[in-house]
C-alpha positions as CSV (number, residue, x, y, z in Angstrom):
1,X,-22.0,-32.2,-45.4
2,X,-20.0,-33.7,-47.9
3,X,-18.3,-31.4,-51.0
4,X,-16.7,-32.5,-54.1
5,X,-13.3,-31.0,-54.3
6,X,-14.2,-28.9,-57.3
7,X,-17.9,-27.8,-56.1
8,X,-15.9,-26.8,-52.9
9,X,-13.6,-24.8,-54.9
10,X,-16.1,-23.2,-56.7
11,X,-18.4,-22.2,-53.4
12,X,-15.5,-22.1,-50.9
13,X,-16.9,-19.0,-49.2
14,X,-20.3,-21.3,-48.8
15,X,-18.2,-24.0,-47.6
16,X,-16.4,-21.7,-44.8
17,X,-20.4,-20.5,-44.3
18,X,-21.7,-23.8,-43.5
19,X,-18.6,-24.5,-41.5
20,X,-19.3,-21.7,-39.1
21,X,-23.3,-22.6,-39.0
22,X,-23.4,-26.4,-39.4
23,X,-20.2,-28.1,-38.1
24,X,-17.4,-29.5,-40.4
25,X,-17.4,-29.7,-44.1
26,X,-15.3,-32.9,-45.3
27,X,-14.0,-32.3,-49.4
28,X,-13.7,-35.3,-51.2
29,X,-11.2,-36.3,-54.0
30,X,-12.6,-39.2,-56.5
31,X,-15.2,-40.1,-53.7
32,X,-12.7,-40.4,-50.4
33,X,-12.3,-38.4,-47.9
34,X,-9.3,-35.5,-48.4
35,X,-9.9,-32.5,-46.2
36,X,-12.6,-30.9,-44.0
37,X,-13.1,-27.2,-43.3
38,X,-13.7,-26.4,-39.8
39,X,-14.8,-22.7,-38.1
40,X,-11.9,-21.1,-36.0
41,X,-14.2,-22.1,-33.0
42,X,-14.4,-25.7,-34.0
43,X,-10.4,-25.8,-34.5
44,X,-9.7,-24.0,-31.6
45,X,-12.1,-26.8,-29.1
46,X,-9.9,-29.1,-30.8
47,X,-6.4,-28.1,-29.9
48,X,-7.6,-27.2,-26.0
49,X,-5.7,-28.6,-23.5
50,X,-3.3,-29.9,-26.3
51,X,0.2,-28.8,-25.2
52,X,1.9,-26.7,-27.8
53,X,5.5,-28.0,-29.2
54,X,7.2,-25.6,-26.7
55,X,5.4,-27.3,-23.7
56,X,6.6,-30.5,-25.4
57,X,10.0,-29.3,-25.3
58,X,10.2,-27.6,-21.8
59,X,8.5,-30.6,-20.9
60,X,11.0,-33.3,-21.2
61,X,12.8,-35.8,-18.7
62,X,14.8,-33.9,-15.9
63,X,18.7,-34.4,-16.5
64,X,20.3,-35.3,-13.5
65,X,23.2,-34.2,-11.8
66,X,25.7,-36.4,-14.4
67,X,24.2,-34.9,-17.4
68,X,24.0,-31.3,-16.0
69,X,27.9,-31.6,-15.2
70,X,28.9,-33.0,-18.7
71,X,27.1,-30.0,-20.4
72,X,28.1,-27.6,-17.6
73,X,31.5,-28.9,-17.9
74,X,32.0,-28.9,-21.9
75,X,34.1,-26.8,-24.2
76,X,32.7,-22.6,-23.8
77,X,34.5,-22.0,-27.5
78,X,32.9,-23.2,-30.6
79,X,34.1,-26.6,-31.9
80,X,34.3,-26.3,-35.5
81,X,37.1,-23.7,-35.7
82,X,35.1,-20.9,-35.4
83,X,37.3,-17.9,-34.6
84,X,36.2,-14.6,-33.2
């Protein structure tokens, strides 16, 4: 179903309502598509099997032995002047 922004501010907890029983709600702005409510359940089918940032992250190329020496073999005190 579609909502006008301002009807969906006015009846947001029907909008969340309809979310849960119907399926997504899309909000308009002057007649275009802006936003659409989904349930928790809906929203959570949707990120399923999506890796997270961390698994993005951990996830990377392997270094190899050249880059694993350069950073094994670089300065242990800060660079910046940093004294302890």
């Amino acid at each position: 179903m579609e909502w006008q922004l301002q009807d969906a501010k006015n009846q947001f907890s029907k909008v969340v309502q309809k979310a849960r029983e119907e399926g997504p709600q899309v909000v308009t702005l002057r007649g275009e598509p802006a936003a659409v409510v989904l349930s928790s359940r809906d929203y959570d089918a949707l990120r399923a099997g999506r890796p997270t940032l961390v698994d993005d992250l951990l996830g990377g190329p392997a270094w190899d032995d050249e880059l694993a020496d350069a950073v094994e073999a670089r300065a242990k005190t800060p660079s910046r002047g940093v004294s302890f």
